[in-house]
PLY file of the C-alpha trace (Angstrom):
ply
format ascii 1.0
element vertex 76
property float x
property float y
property float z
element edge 75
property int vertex1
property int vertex2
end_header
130.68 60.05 99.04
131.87 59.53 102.81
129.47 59.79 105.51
131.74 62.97 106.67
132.02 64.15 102.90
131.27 67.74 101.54
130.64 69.22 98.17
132.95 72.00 97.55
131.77 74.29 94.72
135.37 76.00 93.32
135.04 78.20 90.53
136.92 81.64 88.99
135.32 85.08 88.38
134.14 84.47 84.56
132.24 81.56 85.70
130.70 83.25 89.31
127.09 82.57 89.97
126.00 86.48 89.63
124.49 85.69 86.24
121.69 83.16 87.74
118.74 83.76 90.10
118.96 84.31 93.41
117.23 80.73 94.21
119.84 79.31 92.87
122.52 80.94 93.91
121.02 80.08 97.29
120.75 75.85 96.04
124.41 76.55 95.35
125.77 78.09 98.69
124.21 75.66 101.12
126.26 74.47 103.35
123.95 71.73 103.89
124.03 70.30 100.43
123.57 66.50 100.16
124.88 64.59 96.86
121.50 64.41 95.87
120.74 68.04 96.05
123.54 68.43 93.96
122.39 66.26 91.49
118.84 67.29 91.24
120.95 71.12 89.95
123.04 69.16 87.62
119.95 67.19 86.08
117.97 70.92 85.80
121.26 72.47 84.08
121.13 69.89 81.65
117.25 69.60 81.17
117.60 74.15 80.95
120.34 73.49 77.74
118.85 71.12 76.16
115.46 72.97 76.52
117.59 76.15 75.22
119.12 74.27 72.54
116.55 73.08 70.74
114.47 76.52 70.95
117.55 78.39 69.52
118.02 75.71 66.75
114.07 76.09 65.99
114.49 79.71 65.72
117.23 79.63 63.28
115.12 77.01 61.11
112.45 78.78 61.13
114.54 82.08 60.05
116.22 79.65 57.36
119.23 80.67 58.93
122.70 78.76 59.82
121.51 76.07 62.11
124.42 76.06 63.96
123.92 77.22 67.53
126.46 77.74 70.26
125.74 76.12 73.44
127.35 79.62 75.54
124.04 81.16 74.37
122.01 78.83 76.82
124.27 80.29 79.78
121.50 82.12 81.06
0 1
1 2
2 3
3 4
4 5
5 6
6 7
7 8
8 9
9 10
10 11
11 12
12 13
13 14
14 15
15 16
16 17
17 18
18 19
19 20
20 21
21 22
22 23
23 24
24 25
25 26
26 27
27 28
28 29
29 30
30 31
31 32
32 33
33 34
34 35
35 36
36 37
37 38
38 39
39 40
40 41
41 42
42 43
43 44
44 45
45 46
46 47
47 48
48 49
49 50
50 51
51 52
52 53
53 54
54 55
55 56
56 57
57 58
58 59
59 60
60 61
61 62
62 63
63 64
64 65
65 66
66 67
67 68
68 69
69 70
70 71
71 72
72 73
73 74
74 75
């Protein structure tokens, strides 16, 4: 990213930030966000649904029930 760059977060209504805490919401609307800031929220989305995930998919096993499990589940 250019020295002068900025991170631009552009999203609708369905996917607004109202449904996460307030800390993040706060990570999110900083206007002083550095690429790497940005990253570290990417790499503790990914680290929360995969964490998610696996719990839902242990749940079902152990319920011996369809092991499918939607990922929109872990949106919270």
């Amino acid at each position: 990213m250019k020295e002068d760059g900025r991170i631009v977060n552009i999203s609708s209504v369905a996917s607004g930030l109202s449904q996460y805490s307030e800390d993040i919401r706060q990570r999110f609307r900083n206007s002083n966000m550095k690429l790497e800031d940005l990253e570290d929220l990417v790499k503790q989305y990914q680290v929360c649904l995969k964490d998610c995930y696996y719990h839902l998919l242990r749940e079902k096993q152990a319920a011996s029930e369809d092991t499918n499990v939607n990922i929109g589940d872990c949106s919270q």
